[in-house]
PAMIDREN-57483 format. One record per residue (C-alpha): residue number from 1; residue in three letters; x negated, y negated, z. Coordinates in steps of 0.02 Angstrom, whole numbers, plus 50000, padded with zeros to 5 digits. Layout:
<sites>
<site num="NUM" residuo="ALA" c1="X" c2="Y" c3="Z"/>
...
</sites>
This chain:
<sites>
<site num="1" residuo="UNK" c1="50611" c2="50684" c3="50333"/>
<site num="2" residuo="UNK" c1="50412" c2="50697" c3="50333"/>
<site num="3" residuo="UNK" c1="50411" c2="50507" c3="50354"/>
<site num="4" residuo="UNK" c1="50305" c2="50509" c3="50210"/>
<site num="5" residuo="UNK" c1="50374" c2="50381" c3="50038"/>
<site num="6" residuo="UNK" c1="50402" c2="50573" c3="49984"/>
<site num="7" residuo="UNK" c1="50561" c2="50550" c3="50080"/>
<site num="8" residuo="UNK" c1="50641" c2="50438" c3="49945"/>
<site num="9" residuo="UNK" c1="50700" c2="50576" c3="49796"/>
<site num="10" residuo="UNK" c1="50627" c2="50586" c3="49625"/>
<site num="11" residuo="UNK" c1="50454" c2="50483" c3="49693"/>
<site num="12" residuo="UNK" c1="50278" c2="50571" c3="49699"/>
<site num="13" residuo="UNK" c1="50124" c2="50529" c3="49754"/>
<site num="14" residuo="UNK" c1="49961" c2="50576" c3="49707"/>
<site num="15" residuo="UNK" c1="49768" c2="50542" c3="49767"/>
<site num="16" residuo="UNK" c1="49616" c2="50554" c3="49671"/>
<site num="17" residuo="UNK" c1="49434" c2="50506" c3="49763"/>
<site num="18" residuo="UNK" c1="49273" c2="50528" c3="49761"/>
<site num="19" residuo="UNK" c1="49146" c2="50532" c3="49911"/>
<site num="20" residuo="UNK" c1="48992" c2="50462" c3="49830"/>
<site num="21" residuo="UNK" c1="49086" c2="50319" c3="49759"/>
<site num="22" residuo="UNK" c1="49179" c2="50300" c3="49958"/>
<site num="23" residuo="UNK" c1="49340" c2="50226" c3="49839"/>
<site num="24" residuo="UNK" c1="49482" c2="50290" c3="49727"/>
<site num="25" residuo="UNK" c1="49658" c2="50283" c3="49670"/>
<site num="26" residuo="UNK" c1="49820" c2="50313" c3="49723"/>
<site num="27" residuo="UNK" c1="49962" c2="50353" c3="49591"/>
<site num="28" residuo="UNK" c1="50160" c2="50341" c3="49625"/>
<site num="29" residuo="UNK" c1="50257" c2="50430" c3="49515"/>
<site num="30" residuo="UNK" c1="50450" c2="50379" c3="49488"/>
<site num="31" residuo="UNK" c1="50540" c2="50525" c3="49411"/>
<site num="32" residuo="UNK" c1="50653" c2="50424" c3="49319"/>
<site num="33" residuo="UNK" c1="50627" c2="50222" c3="49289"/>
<site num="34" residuo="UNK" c1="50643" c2="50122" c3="49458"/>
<site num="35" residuo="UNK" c1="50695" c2="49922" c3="49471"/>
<site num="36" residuo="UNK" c1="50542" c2="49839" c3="49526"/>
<site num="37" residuo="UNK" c1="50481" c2="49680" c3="49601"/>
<site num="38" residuo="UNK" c1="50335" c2="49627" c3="49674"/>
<site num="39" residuo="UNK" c1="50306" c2="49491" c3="49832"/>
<site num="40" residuo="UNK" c1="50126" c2="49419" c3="49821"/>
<site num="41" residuo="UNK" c1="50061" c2="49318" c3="49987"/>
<site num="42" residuo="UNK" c1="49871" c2="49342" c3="50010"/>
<site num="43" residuo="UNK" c1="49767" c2="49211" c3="49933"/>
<site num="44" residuo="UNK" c1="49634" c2="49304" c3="49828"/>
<site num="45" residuo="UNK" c1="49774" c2="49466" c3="49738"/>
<site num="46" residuo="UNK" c1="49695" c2="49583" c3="49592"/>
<site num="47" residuo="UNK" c1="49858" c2="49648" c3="49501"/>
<site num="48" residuo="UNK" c1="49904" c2="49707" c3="49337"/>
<site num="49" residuo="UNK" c1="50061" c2="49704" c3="49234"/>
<site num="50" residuo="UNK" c1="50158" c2="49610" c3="49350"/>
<site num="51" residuo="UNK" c1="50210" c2="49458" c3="49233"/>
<site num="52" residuo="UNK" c1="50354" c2="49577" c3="49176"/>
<site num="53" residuo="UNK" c1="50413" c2="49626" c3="49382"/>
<site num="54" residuo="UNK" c1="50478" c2="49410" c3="49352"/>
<site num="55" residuo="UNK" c1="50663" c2="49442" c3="49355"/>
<site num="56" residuo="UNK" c1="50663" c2="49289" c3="49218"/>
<site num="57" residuo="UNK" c1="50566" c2="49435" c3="49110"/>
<site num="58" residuo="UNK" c1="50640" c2="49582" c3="48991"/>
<site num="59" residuo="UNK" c1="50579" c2="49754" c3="49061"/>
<site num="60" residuo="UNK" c1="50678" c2="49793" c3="49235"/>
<site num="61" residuo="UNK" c1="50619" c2="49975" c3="49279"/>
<site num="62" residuo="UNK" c1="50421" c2="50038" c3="49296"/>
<site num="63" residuo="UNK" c1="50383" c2="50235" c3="49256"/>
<site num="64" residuo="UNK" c1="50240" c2="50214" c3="49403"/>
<site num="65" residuo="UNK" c1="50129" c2="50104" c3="49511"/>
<site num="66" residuo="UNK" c1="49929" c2="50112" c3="49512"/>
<site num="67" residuo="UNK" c1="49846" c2="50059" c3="49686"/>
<site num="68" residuo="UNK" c1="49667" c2="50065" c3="49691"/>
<site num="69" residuo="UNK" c1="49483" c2="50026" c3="49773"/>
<site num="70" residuo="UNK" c1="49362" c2="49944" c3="49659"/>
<site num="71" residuo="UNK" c1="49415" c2="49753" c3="49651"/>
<site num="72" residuo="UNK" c1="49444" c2="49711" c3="49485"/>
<site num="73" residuo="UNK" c1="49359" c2="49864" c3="49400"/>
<site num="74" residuo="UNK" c1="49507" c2="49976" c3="49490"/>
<site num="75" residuo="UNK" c1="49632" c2="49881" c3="49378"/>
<site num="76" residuo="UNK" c1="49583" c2="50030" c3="49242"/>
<site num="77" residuo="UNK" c1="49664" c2="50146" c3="49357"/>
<site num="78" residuo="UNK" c1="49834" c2="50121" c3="49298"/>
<site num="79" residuo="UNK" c1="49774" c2="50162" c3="49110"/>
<site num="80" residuo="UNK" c1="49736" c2="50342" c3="49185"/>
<site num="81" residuo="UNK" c1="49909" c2="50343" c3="49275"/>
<site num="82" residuo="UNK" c1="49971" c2="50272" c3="49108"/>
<site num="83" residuo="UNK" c1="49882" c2="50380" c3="49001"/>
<site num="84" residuo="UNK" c1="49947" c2="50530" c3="49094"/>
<site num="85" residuo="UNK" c1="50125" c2="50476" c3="49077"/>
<site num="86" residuo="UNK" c1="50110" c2="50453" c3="48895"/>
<site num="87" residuo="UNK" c1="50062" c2="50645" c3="48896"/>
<site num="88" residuo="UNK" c1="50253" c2="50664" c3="48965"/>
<site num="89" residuo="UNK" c1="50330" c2="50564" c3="48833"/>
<site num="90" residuo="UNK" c1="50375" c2="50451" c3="48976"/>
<site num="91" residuo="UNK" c1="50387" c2="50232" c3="48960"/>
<site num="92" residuo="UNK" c1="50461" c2="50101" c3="48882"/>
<site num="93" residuo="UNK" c1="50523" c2="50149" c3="48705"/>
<site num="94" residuo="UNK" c1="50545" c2="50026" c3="48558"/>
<site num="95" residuo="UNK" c1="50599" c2="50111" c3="48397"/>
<site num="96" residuo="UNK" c1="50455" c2="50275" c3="48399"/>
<site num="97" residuo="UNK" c1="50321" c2="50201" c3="48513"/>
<site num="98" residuo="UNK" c1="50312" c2="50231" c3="48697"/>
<site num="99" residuo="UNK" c1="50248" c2="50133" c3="48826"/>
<site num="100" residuo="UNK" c1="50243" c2="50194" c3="49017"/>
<site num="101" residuo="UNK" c1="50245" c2="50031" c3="49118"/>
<site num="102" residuo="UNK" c1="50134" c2="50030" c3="49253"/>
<site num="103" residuo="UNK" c1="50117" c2="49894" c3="49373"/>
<site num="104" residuo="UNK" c1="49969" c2="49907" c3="49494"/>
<site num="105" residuo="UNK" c1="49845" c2="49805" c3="49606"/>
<site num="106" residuo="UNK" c1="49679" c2="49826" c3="49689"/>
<site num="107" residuo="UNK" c1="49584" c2="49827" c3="49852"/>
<site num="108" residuo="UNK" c1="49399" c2="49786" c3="49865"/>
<site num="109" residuo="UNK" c1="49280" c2="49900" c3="49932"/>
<site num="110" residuo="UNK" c1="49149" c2="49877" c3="49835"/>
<site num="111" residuo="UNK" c1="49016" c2="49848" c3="49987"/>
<site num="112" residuo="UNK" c1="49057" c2="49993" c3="50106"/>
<site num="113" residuo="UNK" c1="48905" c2="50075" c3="50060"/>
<site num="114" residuo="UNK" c1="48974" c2="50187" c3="49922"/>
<site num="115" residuo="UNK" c1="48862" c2="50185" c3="49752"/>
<site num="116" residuo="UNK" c1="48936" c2="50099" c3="49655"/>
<site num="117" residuo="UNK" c1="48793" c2="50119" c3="49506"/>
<site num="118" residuo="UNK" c1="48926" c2="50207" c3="49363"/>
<site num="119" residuo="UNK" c1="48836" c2="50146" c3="49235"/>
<site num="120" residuo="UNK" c1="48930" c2="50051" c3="49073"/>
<site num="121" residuo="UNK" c1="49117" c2="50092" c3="49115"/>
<site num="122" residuo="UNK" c1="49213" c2="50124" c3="49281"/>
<site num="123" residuo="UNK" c1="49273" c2="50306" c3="49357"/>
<site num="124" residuo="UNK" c1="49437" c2="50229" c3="49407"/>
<site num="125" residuo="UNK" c1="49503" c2="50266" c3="49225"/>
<site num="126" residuo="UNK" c1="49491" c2="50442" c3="49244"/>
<site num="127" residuo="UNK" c1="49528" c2="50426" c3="49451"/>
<site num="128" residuo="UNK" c1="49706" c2="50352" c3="49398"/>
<site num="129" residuo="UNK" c1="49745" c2="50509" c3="49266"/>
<site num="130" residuo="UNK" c1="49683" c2="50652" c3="49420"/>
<site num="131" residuo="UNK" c1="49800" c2="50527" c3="49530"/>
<site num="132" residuo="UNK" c1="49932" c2="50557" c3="49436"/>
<site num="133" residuo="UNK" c1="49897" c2="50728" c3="49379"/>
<site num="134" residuo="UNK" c1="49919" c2="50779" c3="49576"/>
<site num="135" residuo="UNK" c1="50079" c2="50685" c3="49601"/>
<site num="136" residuo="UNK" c1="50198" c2="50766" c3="49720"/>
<site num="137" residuo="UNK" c1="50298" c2="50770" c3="49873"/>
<site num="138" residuo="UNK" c1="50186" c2="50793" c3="50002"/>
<site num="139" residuo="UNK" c1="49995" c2="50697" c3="50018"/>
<site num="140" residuo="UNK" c1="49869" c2="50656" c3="50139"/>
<site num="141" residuo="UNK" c1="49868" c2="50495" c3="50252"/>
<site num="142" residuo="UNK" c1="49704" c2="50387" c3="50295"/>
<site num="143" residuo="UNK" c1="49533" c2="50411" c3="50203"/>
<site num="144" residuo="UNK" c1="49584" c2="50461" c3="50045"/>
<site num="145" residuo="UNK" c1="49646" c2="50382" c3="49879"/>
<site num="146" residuo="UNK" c1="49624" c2="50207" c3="49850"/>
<site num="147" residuo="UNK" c1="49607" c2="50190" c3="50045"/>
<site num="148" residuo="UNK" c1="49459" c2="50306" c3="50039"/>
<site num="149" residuo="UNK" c1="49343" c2="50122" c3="50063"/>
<site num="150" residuo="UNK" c1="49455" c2="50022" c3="50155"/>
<site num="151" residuo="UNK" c1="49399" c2="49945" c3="50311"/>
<site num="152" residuo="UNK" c1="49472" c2="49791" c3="50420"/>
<site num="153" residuo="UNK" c1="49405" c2="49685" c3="50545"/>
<site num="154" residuo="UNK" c1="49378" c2="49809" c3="50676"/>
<site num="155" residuo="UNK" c1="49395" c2="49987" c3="50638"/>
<site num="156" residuo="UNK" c1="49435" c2="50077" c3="50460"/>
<site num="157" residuo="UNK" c1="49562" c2="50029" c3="50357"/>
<site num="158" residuo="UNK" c1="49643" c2="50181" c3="50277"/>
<site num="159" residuo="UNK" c1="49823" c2="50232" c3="50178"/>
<site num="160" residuo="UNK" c1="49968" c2="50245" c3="50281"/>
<site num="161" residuo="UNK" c1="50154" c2="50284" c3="50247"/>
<site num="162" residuo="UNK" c1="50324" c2="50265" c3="50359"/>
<site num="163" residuo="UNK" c1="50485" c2="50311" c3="50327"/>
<site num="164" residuo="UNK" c1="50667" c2="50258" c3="50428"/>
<site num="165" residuo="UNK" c1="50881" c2="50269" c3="50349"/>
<site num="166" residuo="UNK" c1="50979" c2="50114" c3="50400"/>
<site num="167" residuo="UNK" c1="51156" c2="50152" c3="50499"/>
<site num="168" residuo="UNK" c1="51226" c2="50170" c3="50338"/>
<site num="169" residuo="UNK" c1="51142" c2="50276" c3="50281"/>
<site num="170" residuo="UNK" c1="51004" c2="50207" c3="50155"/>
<site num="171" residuo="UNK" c1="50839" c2="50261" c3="50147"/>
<site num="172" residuo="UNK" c1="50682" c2="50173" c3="50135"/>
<site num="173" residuo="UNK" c1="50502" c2="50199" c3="50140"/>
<site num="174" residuo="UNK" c1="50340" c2="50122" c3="50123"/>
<site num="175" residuo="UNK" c1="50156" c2="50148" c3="50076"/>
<site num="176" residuo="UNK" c1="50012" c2="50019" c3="50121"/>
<site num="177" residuo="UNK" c1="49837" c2="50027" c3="50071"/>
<site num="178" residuo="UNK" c1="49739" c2="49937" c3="50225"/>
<site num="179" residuo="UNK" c1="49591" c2="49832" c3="50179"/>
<site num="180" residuo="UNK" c1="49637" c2="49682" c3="50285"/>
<site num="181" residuo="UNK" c1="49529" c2="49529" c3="50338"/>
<site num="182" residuo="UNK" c1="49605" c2="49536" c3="50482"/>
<site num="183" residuo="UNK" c1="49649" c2="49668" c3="50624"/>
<site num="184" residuo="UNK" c1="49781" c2="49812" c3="50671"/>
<site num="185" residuo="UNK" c1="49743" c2="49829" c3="50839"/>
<site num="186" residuo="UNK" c1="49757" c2="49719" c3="50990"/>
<site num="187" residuo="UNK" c1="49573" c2="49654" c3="51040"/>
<site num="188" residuo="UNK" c1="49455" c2="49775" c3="51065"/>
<site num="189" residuo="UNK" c1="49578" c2="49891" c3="51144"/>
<site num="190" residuo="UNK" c1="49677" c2="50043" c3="51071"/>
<site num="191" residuo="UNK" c1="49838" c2="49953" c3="51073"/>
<site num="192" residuo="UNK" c1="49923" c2="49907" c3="50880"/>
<site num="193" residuo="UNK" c1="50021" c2="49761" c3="50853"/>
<site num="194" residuo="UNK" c1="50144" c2="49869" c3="50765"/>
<site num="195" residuo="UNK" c1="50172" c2="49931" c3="50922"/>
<site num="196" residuo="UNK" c1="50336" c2="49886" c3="50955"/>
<site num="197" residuo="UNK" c1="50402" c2="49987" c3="50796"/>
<site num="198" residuo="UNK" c1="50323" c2="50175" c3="50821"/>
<site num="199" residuo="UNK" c1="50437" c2="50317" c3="50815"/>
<site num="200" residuo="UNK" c1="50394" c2="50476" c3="50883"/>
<site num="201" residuo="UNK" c1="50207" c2="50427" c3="50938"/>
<site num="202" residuo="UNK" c1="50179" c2="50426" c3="50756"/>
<site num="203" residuo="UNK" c1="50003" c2="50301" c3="50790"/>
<site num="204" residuo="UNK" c1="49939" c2="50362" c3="50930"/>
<site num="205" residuo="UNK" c1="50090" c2="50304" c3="51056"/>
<site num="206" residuo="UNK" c1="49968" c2="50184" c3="51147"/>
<site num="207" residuo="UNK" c1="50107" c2="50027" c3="51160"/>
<site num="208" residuo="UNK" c1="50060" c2="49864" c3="51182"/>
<site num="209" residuo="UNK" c1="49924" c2="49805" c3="51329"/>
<site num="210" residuo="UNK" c1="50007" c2="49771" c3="51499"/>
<site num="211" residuo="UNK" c1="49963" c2="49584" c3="51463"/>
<site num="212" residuo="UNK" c1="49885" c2="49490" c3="51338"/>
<site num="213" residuo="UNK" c1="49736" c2="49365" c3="51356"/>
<site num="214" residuo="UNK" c1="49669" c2="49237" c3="51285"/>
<site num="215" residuo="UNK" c1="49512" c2="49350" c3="51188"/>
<site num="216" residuo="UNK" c1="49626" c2="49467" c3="51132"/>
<site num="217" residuo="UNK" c1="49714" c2="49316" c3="51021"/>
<site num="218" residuo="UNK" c1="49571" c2="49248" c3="50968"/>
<site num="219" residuo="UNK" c1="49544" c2="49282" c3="50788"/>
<site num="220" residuo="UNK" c1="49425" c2="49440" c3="50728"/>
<site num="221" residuo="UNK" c1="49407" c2="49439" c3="50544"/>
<site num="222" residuo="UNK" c1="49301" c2="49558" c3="50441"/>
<site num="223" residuo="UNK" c1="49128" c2="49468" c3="50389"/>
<site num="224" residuo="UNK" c1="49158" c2="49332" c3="50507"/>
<site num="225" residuo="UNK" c1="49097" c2="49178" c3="50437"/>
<site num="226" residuo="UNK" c1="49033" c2="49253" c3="50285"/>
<site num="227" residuo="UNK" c1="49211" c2="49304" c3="50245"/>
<site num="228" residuo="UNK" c1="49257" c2="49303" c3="50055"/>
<site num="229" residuo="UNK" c1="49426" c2="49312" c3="49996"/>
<site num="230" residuo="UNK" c1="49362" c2="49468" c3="49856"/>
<site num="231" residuo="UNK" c1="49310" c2="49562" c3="50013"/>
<site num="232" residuo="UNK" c1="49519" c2="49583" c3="50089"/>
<site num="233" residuo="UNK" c1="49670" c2="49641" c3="50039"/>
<site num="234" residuo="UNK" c1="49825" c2="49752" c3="50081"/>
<site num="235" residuo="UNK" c1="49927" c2="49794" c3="49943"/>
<site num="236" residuo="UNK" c1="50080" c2="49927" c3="49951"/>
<site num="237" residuo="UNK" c1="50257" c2="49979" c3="49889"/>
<site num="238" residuo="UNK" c1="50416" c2="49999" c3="49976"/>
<site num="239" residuo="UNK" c1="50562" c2="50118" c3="49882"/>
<site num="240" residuo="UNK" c1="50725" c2="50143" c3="49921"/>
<site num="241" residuo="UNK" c1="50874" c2="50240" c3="49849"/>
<site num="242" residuo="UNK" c1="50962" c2="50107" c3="49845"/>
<site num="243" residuo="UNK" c1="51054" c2="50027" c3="49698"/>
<site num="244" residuo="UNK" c1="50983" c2="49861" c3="49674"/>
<site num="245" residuo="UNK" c1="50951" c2="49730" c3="49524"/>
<site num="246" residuo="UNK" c1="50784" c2="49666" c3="49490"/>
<site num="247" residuo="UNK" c1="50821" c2="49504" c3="49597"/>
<site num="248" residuo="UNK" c1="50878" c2="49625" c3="49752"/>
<site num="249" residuo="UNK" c1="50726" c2="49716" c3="49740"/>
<site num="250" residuo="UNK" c1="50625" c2="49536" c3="49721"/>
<site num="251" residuo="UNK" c1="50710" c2="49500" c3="49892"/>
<site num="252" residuo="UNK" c1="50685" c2="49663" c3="49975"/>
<site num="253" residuo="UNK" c1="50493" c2="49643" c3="49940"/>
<site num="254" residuo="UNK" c1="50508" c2="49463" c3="50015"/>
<site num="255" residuo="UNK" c1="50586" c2="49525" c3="50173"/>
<site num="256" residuo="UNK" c1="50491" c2="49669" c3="50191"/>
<site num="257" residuo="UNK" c1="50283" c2="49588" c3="50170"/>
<site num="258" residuo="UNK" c1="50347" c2="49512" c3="50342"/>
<site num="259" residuo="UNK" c1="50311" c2="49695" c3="50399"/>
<site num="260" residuo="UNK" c1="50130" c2="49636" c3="50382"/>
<site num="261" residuo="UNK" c1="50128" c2="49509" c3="50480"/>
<site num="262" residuo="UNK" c1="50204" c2="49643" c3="50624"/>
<site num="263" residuo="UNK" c1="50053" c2="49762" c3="50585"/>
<site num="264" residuo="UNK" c1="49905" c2="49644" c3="50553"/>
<site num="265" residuo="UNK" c1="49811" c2="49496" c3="50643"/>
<site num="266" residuo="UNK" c1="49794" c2="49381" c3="50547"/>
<site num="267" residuo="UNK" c1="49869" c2="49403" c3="50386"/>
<site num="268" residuo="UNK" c1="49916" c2="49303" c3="50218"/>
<site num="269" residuo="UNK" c1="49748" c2="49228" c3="50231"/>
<site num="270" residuo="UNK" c1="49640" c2="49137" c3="50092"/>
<site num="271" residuo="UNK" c1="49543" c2="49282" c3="50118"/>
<site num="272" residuo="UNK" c1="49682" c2="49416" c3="50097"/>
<site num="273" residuo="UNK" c1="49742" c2="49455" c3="49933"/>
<site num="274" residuo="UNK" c1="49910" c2="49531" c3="49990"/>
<site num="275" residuo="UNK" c1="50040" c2="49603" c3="49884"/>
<site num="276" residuo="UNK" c1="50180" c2="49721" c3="49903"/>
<site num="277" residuo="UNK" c1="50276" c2="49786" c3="49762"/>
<site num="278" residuo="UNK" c1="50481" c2="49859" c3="49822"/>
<site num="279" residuo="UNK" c1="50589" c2="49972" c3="49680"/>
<site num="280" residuo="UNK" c1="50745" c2="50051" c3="49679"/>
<site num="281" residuo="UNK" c1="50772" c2="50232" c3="49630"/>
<site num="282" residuo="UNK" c1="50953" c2="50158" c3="49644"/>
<site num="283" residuo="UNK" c1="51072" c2="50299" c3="49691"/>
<site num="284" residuo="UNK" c1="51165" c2="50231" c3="49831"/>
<site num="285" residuo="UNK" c1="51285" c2="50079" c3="49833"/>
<site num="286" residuo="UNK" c1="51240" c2="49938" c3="49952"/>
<site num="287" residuo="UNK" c1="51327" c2="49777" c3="49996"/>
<site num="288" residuo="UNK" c1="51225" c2="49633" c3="49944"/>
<site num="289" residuo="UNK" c1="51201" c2="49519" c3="50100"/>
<site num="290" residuo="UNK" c1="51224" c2="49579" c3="50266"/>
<site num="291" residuo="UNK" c1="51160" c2="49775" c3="50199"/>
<site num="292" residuo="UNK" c1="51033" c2="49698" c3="50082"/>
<site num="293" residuo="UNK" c1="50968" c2="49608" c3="50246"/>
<site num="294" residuo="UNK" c1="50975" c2="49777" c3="50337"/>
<site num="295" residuo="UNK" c1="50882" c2="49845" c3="50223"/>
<site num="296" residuo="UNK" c1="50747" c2="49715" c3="50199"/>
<site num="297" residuo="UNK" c1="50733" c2="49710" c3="50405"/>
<site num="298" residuo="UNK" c1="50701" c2="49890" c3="50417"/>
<site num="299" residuo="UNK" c1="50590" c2="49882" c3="50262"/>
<site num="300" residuo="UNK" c1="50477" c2="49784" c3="50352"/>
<site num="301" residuo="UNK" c1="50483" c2="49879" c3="50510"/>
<site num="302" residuo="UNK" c1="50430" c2="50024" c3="50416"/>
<site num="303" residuo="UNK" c1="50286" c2="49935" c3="50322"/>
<site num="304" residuo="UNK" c1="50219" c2="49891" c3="50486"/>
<site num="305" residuo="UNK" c1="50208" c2="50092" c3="50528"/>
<site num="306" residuo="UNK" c1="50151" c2="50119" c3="50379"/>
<site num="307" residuo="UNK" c1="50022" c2="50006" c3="50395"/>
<site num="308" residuo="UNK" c1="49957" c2="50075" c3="50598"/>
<site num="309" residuo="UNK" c1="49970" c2="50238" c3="50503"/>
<site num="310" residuo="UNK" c1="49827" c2="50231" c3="50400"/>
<site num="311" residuo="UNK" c1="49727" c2="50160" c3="50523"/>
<site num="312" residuo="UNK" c1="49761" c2="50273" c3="50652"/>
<site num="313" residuo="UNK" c1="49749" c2="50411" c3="50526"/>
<site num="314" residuo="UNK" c1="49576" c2="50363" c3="50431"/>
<site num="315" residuo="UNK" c1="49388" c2="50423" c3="50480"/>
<site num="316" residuo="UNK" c1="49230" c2="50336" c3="50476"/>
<site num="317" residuo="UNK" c1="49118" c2="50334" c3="50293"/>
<site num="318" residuo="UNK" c1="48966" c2="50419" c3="50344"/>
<site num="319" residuo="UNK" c1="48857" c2="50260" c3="50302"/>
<site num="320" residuo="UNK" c1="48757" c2="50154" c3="50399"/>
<site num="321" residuo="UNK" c1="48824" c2="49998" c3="50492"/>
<site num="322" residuo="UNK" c1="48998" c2="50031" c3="50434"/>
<site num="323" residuo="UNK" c1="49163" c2="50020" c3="50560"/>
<site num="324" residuo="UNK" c1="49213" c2="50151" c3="50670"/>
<site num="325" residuo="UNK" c1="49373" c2="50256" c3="50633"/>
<site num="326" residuo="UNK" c1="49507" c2="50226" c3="50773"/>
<site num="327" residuo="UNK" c1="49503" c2="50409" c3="50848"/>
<site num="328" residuo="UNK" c1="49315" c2="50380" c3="50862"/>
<site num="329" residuo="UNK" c1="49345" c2="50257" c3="50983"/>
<site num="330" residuo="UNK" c1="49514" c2="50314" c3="51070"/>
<site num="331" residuo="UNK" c1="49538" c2="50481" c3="51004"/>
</sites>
């Protein structure tokens, strides 16, 4: 396992950026329909096609999901992912049309100091087709994709992705785009409050401080009192291969946002606009309450790695007055 999402068969993953801008896309590719659901916590999300994730609603399987910098104008960014799966013959077919069903949501970043000046229509069209065009089994961690402009409240936010297998043998993984209000780490120290969860020194291996004190639980939020809810966000997806109905994979995604609450301080905010989408490649059997809980448990666990991974894993936008990557602080 290369504790990448990768890990889960028959999903890809694909980046598309651009420096200038300091934002861009992220495309997962499902190589056959996944069950999907989606858990949404933060109080200010930017999603699209998500009505149809309601297990009350028709369509139970999504060709791909779109994740993205640019607020609302990265919502075009699954139309690229969607227009490339089109080019497949790949979506939703009703008599001779074809539509690829592509769920997505959004980070802001328009204010890190990228230009932002595209003139009449958005990049992130064209950023969600190159995602999705370079979908595949391995891809890069930190700044790049649609957590190229992500920053949180004390160091830059980046992407990050985590892998584990329960004791029976079901794997799951997660990806997390980190553009949080709040903050990973503990204080102004190295230490991440996902801590607890690292395998293998996979964040830096720093634990957690010998004790904590009162400043390092007071609350750091990005912008301070200027804060705006458009400003925060961390948005991901959790897969696993196992077999699960729509209303499974609406509880796994329940369970598993609690991940963020392991990884990030604070978190669910009126400033956040958290969401976290699960699916099921659904290829192994699972029992649907005490496994199902096993699965949602570790799910979280892992989104909380995922989460210290693309901090931990981003650098610094080469603009002025912008956050400082972790490893430029603690290496």
């Amino acid at each position: 396992m290369k504790n990448l999402l990768t890990d889960i068969a028959g999903v890809r993953v694909g980046h598309a950026d651009d420096a200038k801008l300091a934002s861009g896309t992220t495309a997962i590719i499902f190589d056959s329909p996944a069950v999907a659901a989606i858990d949404v916590r933060g109080g200010g999300p930017g999603t699209r096609e998500v009505s149809l994730l309601d297990v009350a609603n028709t369509v139970e399987r999504v060709d791909a999901i779109a994740l993205s910098g640019g607020s609302a104008f990265g919502l075009d960014a699954g139309g690229g992912v969607q227009a490339w799966l089109a080019e497949q013959g790949r979506g939703f077919r009703i008599r001779e049309a074809v539509i690829p069903v592509v769920p997505g949501a959004i980070v802001f970043d328009l204010l890190n100091g990228g230009d932002k000046a595209w003139g009449r229509f958005s990049p992130y069209r064209d950023l969600g087709y190159a995602a999705a065009a370079a979908a595949g089994t391995d891809f890069a961690l930190g700044s790049v994709g649609a957590g190229l402009g992500a920053t949180t409240a004390t160091f830059k936010g980046g992407l990050g992705s985590a892998s584990a297998v329960t004791a029976n043998g079901v794997q799951v993984a997660a990806i997390m785009v980190v553009n949080a209000v709040g903050s990973v780490t503990v204080g102004d120290g190295p230490w991440f409050w996902a801590a607890p969860f690292e395998q293998n020194g996979e964040f830096g291996g720093r634990g957690l401080p010998p004790k904590f004190t009162p400043d390092m639980l007071a609350m750091r939020i990005k912008g301070g009192p200027a804060a705006s809810e458009r400003e925060n966000t961390t948005i991901g997806l959790v897969v696993t291969d196992a077999i699960l109905t729509k209303a499974q994979a609406k509880r796994l995604a329940m369970i598993a946002q609690t991940g963020m609450a392991r990884a990030i301080y604070p978190v669910h905010a009126p400033l956040d606009g958290d969401v976290l989408f699960a699916a099921a490649t659904c290829e192994k059997p699972i029992e649907p309450l005490v496994e199902l809980t096993e699965l949602g448990m570790v799910a979280a666990n892992v989104v909380a790695r995922a989460i210290a991974r693309g901090v931990h894993s981003a650098t610094a936008l080469p603009f002025a007055g912008i956050v400082p990557a972790w490893k430029d602080r603690f290496g």
